[in-house]
N, C-alpha and C positions, 0 to 999 in steps of 0.2 A: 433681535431674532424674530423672526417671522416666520408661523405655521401658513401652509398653502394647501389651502383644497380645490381639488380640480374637478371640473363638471366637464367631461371631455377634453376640450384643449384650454377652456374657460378655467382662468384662476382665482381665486380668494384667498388672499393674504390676510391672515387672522395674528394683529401683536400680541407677540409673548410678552410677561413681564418676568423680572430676576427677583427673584427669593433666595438668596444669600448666593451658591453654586450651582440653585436651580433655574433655568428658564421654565416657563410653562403656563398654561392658556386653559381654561373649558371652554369646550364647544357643546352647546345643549343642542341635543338629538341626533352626535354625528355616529353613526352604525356603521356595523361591519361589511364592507362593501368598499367603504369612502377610500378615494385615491390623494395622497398626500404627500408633500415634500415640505422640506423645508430653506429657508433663506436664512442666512446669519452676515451684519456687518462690521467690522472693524478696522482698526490697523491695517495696513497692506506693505508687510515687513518680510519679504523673503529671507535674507539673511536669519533674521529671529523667527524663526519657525511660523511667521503668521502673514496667510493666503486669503483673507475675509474676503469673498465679494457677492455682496448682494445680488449680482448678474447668474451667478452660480448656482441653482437648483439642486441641494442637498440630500439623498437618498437616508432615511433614518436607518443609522448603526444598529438598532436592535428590530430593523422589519421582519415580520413574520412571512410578508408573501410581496411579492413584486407582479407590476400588469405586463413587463416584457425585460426579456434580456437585455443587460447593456450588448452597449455597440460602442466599439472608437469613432470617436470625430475629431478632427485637429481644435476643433470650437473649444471643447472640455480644457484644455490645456492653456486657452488662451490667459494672458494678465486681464485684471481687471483694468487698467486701462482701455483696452480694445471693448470694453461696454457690450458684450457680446451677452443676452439672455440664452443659458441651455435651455428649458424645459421641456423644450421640444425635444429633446435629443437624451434626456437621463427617465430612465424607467420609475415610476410613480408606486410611492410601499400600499401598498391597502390594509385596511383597519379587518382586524381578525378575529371572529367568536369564535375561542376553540370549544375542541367537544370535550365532553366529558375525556380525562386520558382513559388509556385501554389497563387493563389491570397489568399493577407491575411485574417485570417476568423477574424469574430467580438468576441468581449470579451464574451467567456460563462459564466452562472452563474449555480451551482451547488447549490442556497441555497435554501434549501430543497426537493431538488431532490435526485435520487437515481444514489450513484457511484459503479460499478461492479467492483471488485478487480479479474483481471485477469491474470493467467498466463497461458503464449500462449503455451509451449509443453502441459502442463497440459490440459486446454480446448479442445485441436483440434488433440490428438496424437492419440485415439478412437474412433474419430466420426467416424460413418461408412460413412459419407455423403460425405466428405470431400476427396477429393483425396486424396489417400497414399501420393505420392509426396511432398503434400501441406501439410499433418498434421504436427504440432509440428516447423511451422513455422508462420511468420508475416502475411505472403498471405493468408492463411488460415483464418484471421478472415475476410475478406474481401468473403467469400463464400456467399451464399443467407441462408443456413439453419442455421447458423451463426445469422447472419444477422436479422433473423427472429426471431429469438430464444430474441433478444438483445431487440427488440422492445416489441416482448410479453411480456417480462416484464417492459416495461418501463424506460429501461435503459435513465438517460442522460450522462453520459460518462464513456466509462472504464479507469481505471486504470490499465495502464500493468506494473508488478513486470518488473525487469530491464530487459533490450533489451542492454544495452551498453555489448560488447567485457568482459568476465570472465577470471577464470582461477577454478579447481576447488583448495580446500583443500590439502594442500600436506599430510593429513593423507587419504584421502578417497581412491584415487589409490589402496591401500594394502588391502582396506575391500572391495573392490572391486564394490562402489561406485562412485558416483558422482553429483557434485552441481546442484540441480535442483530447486532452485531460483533466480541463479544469483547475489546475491548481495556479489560481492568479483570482482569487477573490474579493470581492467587493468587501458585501455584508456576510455575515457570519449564520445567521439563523435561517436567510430565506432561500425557499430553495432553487436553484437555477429554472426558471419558466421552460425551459427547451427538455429538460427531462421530466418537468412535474407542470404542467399545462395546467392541474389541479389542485396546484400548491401543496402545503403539508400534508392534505389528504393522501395524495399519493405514496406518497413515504411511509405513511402509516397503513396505507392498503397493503404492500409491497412487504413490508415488513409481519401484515398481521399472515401473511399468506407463506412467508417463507418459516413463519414460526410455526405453523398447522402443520410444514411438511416436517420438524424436528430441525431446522437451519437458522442457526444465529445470526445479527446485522451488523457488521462492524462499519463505520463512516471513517474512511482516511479527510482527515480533516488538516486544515492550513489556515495558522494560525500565526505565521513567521513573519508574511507581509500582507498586502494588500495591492489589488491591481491599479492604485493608484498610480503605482511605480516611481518613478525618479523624481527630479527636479523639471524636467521636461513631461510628465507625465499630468493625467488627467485631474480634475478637481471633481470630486463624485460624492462624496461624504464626510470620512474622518477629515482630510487635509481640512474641506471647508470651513471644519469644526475648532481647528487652531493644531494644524501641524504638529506643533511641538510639543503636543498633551499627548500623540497618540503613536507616535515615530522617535525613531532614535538617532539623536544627530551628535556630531561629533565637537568635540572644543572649536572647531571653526566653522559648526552651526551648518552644515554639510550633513544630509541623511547617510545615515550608517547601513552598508548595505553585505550584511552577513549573508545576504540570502540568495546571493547574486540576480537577485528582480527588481533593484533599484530602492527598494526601503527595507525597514524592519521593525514587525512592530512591537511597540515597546508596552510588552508584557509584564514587564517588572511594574510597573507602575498602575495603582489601584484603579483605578479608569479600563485600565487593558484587560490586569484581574476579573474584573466582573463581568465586563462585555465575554471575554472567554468561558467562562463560567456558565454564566446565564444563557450562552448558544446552546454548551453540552447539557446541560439542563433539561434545555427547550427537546432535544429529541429524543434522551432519555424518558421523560413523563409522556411527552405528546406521542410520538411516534414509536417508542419503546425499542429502540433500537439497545442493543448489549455492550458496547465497547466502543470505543477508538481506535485508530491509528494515526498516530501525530506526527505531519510533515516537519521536515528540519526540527526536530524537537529541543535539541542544544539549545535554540535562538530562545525559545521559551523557559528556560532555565538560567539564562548569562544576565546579571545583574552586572552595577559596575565594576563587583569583586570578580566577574568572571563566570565561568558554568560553577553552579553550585546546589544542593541538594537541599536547602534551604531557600530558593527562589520559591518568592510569594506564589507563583501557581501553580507551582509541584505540590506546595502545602495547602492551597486552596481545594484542589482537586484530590487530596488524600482525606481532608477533613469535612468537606462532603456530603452527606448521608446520600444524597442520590448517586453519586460518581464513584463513591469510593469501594463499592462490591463489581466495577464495570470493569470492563477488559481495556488496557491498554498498553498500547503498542507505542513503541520510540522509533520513528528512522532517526537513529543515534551521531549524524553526523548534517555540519554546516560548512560554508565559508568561511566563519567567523573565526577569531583568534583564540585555539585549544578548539575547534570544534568538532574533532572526529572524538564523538566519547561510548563508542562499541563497550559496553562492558559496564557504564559507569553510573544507568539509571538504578535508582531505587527500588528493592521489591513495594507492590508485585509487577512491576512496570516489568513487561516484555519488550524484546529488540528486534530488529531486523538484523541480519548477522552476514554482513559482505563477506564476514571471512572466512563461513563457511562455503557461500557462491563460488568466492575464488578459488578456495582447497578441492572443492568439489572437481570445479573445471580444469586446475591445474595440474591434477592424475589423469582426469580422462583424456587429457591434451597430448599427456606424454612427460612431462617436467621429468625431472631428474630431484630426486631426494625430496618426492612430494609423499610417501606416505605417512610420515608423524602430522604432517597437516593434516589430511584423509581422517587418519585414526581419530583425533584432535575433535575435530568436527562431528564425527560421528559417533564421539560421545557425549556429546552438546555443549563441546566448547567451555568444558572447565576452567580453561585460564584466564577466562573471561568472567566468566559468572559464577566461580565457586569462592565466593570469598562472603565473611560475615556470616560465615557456618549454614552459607544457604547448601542446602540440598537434593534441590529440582535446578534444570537450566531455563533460565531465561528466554533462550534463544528460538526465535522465529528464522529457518533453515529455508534456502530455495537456492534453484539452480535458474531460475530466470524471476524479472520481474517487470513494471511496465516501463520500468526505463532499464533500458539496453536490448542487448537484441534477445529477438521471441525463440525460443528453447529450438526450434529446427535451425534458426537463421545460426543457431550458437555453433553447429555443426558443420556448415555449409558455406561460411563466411568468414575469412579471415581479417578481412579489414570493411568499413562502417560503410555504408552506401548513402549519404544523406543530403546528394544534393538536392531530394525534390522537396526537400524543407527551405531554401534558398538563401545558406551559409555558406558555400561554395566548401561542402562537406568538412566542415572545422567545427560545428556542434557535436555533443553527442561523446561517449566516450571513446579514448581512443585504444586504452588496451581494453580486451573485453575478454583475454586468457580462451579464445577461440580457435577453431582448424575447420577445414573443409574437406577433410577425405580428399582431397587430391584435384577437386575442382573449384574456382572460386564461384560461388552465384548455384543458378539452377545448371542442374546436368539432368539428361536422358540416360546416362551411361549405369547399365542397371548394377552394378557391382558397386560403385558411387553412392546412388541412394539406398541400397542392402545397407551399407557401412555404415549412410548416417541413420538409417533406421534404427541401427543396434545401440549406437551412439546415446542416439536421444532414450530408447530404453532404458540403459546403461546411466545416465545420469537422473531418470526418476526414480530409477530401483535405490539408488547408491543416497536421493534427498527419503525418500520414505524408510532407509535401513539408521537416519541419524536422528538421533535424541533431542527432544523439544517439538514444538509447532512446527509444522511444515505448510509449506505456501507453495502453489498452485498458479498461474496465471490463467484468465477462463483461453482457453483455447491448444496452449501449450501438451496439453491431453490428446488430443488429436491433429497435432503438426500446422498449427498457424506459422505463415510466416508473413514478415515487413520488408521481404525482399533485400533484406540486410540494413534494413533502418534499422537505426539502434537508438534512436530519438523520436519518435511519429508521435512526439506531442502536439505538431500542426496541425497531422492529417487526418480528420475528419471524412472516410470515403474508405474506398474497396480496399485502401493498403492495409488500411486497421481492421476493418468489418472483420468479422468471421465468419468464414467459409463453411455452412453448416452442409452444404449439399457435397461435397467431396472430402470429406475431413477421414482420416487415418484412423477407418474402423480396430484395423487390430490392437493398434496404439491405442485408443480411445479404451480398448476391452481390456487391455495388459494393466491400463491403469488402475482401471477400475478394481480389478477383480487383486491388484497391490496392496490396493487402498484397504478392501475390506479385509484382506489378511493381515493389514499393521493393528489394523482397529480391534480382530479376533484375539489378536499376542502381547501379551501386558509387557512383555520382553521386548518387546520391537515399540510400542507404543508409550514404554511410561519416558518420562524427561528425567529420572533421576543417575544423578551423575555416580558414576561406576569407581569402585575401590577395586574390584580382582579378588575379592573376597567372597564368603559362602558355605555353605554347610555340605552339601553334595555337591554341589556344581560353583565355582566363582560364578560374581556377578557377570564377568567379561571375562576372555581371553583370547587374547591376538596370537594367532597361529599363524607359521609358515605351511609351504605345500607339502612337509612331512607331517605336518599335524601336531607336531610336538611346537611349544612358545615360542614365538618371536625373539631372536635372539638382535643383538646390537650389529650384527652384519645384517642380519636380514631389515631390519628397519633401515641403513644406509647404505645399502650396495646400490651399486650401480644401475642397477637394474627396475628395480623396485616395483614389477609390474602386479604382483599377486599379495591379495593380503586377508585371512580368515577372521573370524571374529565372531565368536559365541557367547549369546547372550543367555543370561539366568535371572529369570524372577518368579519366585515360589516355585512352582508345580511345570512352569514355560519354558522352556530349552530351544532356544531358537540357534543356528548358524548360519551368518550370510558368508559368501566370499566374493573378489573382486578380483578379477582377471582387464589385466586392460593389455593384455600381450595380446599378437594376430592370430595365434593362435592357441588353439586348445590346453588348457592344466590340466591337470592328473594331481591330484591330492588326497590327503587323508584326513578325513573328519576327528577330533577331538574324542575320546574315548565316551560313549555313551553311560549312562549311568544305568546303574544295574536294575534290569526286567525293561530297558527300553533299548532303541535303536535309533535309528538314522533313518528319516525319511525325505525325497526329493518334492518341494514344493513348487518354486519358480524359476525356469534360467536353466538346469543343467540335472545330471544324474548324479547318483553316489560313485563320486572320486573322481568326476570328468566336469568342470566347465569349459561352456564354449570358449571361442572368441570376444574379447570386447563384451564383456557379458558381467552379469551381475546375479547369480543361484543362493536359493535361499533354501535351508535345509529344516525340518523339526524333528527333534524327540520325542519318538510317541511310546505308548508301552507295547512290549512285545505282543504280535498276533492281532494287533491296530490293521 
């Protein structure tokens, strides 16, 4: 092993010596500043997990800061036969004094509040507000119009898609593309140079500025693979380090790829442990960011027994003291074998809940025998999360998110449009429980856009009327669309940007002014799962259009377009209903309790909703 300090393009190879499993070196007077990689030589055994080549310039697994982005080059992939030196071509860690951390914040709760799923070139590469310099970086969310924007709707914390160090695809280069997600990571701790120019600093500018405004930070983080990728794929750091300490391969020494990105990293094993540990750590203290959100989460819980609740870094990150008061989030499904596990993490791990997405969209679409799904969902999904005498749901609730299509295209789009990602449209999913009013793509045709306007209304109303977290995409508020991508993980440009100078003022206000009514009504707002029980009012009750309960035809008929639903908690008496017929209901509200009444809040009157509409009703006291 060999440490490398580099003086511009000038290197200094400094021998490591081994202390039992340790390599490692002093260097007197090297300070923060210093640019460095490393060399490691061995074995050159593909088959057995081991890629040693001295030629290789190894990026350190635990860098704080990096001097530049990677980049693909065919070179990184070459065998060590072909004698090829990278250093020219892998991005150099820099030596890091941090600052004092910021004082630690207290545990947030996200349950039933609203999470913003943001991604920062996307949000801020447009805005006219925002200085050129600053768009399409971390600083940027910390602006006032930003800022403003965050609170008008009620944000309690965003979610920003990953910030950790990428690399992109090594087929995007040639189609003349590039990753504009992020989720294809290198290192774990540093953070991508193209949204933080000023390393962890920014993250923690961003973060101290979103906390001044009352807005929590959550990092969706990716921990499953590494943009090493395959067997064919780059040599950049872990591989260098011996494969097969850090990847999971199979009885015939083949990388196991749960994740469909060509590896998986092998979290089970105490090497992976720590490294994942010590990243959430790092931005917890340093940058004081409040939670996570963990990509393919399954992959990080499957030991060789399989997904289990007992994998070393479910119990790593429960026992903690820094991690274990933080918010986090499961996208609860992989490739792997048993890997869709919706329902199956641990408290207080929250989910991301597809099968609300789909129930949601499968009533607004039209299905047939979709309201026990509906109801189901918009009680947070008890058959899911009500087991082990929990009480609150789980569930993180949305009607779009950044994979699949953007909540207008959901309306307007019946099938995926993805050839300018250049798969010859075959990425990307292909049912997506979608309609288009009657045209495919954009129309002029103003009865068309009325319809998806209501639409799109129509499925915000019906994710802020359901129980648990709700999720947000930044733009989805005021009618972004991907022109019917339902995958612009490539597209880095005008498909994804958001459109801040024509965006869907009334939309944008309908939101808004949803949001801070779910957030005023402990009824509409709390995540605790409903018995139908209560002292004056049940917790819940499902009413047809005569106002009297739900009876066993009306949840299976045919028909199934209208469905009531009164909530009660303490003193809050809320009613929403759901009309997804073309035309107008005429209904009877649920008998008020006595010295109060029925009043009409959003969507429709007493005893009339619209069309395609979603009215939310409260009990207020008489002469209110």
């Amino acid at each position: 092993m060999w440490l490398c300090l580099f003086d511009g393009e000038a290197e200094t190879r400094v021998d490591m010596a081994r202390d039992g499993d340790v390599w490692q070196v002093f260097v007197p007077g090297l300070a923060a500043g210093a640019r460095y990689g490393f060399r490691a030589d061995g074995p050159w055994s593909p088959r057995e997990g081991l890629k040693f080549d001295p030629g290789k310039l190894l990026v350190d697994p635990s860098a704080l800061a990096l001097d530049r982005p990677f980049a693909w080059h065919a070179d990184l992939a070459l065998p060590r036969d072909a004698a090829v030196d990278t250093a020219a071509l892998v991005p150099k860690a820099i030596v890091v004094d941090l600052p004092a951390p910021p004082p630690r914040q207290a545990a947030l709760s996200v349950d039933g509040r609203l999470i913003y799923e943001v991604n920062v070139r996307t949000l801020t590469m447009a805005h006219p507000d925002v200085p050129e310099a600053e768009r399409g970086t971390l600083r940027a969310l910390a602006h006032p119009a930003i800022l403003a924007h965050l609170k008008t709707l009620g944000v309690a914390a965003v979610e920003l898609m990953p910030v950790a160090a990428w690399i992109d695809e090594r087929h995007l280069r040639p189609l003349g593309l590039e990753n504009a997600w992020g989720y294809n990571p290198v290192v774990f701790s540093a953070l991508d140079p193209r949204l933080a120019p000023g390393g962890g600093a920014d993250l923690r500018f961003a973060v101290e500025a979103l906390h001044g405004a009352g807005i929590g930070v959550l990092l969706d983080v990716v921990f499953n693979h590494t943009g090493e990728s395959d067997e064919h794929g780059a040599t950049l750091s872990l591989r260098g380090f011996g494969e097969a300490d850090w990847y999971r391969r199979d009885e015939h020494g083949r990388l196991v790829n749960d994740t469909g990105c060509g590896n998986t990293f092998a979290a089970e094993q105490p090497q992976g442990v720590a490294l994942i540990v010590d990243a959430l750590r790092h931005f917890v203290i340093n940058a004081g960011v409040d939670g996570f959100r963990f990509d393919l989460a399954p992959t990080m819980a499957r030991t060789v027994r399989g997904f289990t609740l007992d994998a070393p870094l479910l119990g790593a990150i429960r026992l903690d003291p820094v991690l274990s008061d933080r918010i986090l989030i499961a996208e609860p499904w992989d490739l792997g074998p048993g890997g869709y596990r919706l329902g199956a993490f641990p408290e207080p791990w929250l989910e991301w809940n597809d099968r609300a997405r789909d129930d949601f969209r499968r009533f607004w679409r039209g299905d047939r025998e979709a309201l026990g799904g509906l109801a189901t969902r918009l009680a947070g999904s008890s058959d899911l999360f009500r087991h082990g005498g929990a009480k609150h749901s789980r569930s993180v609730n949305f009607v779009a998110a950044h994979d699949g299509f953007a909540l207008a295209d959901l309306v307007a789009f019946r099938h995926r449009r993805n050839e300018a990602n250049g798969e010859q449209n075959r990425d990307g999913h292909a049912e997506n429980f979608s309609w288009n009013n009657g045209v495919e793509g954009p129309s002029d045709d103003s009865s068309v856009v009325a319809a998806r306007r209501a639409d799109a209304r129509a499925l915000i109303a019906t994710l802020f009327a359901s129980r648990g977290a709700v999720m947000l995409t930044a733009g989805d508020e005021f009618g972004r669309t991907q022109r019917g991508n339902n995958n612009a993980y490539a597209q880095n440009n005008a498909l994804t940007w958001l459109d801040w100078t024509n965006r869907d003022r009334d939309l944008e206000e309908f939101v808004a002014a949803l949001s801070a009514y779910r957030a005023a009504h402990p009824a509409l707002a709390s995540s605790e799962f409903l018995d139908g029980a209560g002292d004056a009012a049940p917790d819940v009750k499902w009413f047809a259009p005569s106002g009297a309960a739900m009876s066993g035809e009306d949840w299976h008929g045919e028909e199934g377009d209208f469905l009531g639903m009164a909530l009660c908690k303490g003193g809050d008496r809320i009613a929403v209903v759901f009309n997804r017929d073309d035309r107008p209901a005429a209904f009877a509200l649920p008998r008020a309790r006595a010295g109060r009444r029925w009043s009409a809040a959003f969507g429709g009157e007493i005893g009339r909703v619209g069309p395609r509409a979603v009215a939310f009703y409260a009990e207020t006291a008489d002469g209110d």
